[in-house]
C-alpha positions in Angstrom: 0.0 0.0 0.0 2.4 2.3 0.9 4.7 1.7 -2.0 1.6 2.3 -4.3 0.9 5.5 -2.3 4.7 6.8 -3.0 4.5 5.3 -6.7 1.7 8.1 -7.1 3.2 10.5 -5.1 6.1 10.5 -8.0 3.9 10.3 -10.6 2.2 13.4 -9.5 5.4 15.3 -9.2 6.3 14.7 -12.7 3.1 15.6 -14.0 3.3 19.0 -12.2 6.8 19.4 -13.0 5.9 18.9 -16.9 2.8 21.4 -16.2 5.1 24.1 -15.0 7.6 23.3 -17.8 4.6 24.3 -20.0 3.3 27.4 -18.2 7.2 28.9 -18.2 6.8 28.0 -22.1 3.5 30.0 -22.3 5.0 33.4 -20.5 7.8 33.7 -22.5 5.9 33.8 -25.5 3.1 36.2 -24.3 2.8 39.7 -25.2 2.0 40.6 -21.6 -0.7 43.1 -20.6 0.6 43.9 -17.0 -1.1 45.8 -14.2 -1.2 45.7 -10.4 0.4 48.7 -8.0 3.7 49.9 -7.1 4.7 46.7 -5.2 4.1 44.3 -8.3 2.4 43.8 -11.5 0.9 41.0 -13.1 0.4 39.6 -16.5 -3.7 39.6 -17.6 -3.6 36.9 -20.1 -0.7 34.0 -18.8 -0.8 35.4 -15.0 2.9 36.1 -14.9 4.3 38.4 -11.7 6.5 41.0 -11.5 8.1 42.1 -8.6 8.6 45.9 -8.8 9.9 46.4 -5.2 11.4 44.6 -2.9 
């Protein structure tokens, strides 16, 4: 059971690493429409973030 549990566990990892993988791919090809406030900004269409001040 619990090697079934961790088998999954992996599984899922991968599959939200790939996911990631694809939503870095979608930023850099978006022609951003930013807005937010003087602390950060962020990305209308792919949801990307800024930070403006730290």
């Amino acid at each position: 059971m619990i090697e079934q549990l961790q088998q999954e566990i992996n599984e899922l990892h991968a599959r939200v690493k790939i996911l990631q993988q694809h939503i870095e791919e979608l930023q850099q090809t978006c022609d951003h429409h930013f807005c937010g406030d003087s602390y950060f900004v962020k990305c209308t269409k792919c949801h990307k973030i800024e930070v403006l001040y730290y």
